[in-house]
C-alpha positions as CSV (number, residue, x, y, z in Angstrom):
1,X,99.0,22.3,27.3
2,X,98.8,25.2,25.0
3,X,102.1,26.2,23.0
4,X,101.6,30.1,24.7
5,X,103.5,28.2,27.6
6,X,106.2,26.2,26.0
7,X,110.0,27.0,26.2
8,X,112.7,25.0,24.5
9,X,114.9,22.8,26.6
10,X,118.2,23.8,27.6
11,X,121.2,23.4,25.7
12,X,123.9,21.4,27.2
13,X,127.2,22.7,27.4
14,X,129.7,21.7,24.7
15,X,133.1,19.7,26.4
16,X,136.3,20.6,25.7
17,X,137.3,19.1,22.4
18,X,140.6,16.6,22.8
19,X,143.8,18.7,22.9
20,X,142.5,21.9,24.2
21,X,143.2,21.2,27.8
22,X,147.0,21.9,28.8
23,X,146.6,18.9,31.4
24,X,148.8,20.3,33.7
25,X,145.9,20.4,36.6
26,X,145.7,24.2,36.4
27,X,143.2,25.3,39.4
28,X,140.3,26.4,37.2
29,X,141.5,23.9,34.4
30,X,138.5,24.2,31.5
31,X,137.4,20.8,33.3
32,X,135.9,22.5,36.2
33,X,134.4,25.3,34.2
34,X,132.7,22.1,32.0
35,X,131.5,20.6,35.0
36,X,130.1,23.2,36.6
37,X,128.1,24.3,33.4
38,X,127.1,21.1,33.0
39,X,125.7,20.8,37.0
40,X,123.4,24.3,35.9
41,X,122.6,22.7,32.7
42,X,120.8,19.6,34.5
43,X,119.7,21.9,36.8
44,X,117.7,23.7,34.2
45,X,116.6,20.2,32.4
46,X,115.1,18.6,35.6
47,X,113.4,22.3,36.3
48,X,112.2,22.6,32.3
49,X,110.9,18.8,32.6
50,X,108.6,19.8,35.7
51,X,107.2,22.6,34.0
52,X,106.7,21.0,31.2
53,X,105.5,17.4,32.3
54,X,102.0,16.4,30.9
55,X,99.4,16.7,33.7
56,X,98.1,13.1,34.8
């Protein structure tokens, strides 16, 4: 593969560090906004991996 075609992987999201959530199971608590970041994240991994995997 030549590097023309080469991308960096994604970054994964950073959690919430301890103590920033209120923990009073606010709707859209930080939580949620993690998770869902994280769901595109390996989203974009497992898509970056397939365009990237060596041919066989």
């Amino acid at each position: 593969m030549s590097s023309a075609g080469f991308s960096p992987p994604p970054i994964p999201p950073k959690p919430p560090v301890e103590g920033e959530c209120c923990e009073r199971g606010c709707e859209r608590c930080m939580w949620v906004y993690y998770r869902e970041a994280l769901q595109r994240y390996e989203t974009a991994l497992a898509e970056w991996r397939r365009r990237h995997e060596p041919p066989i």
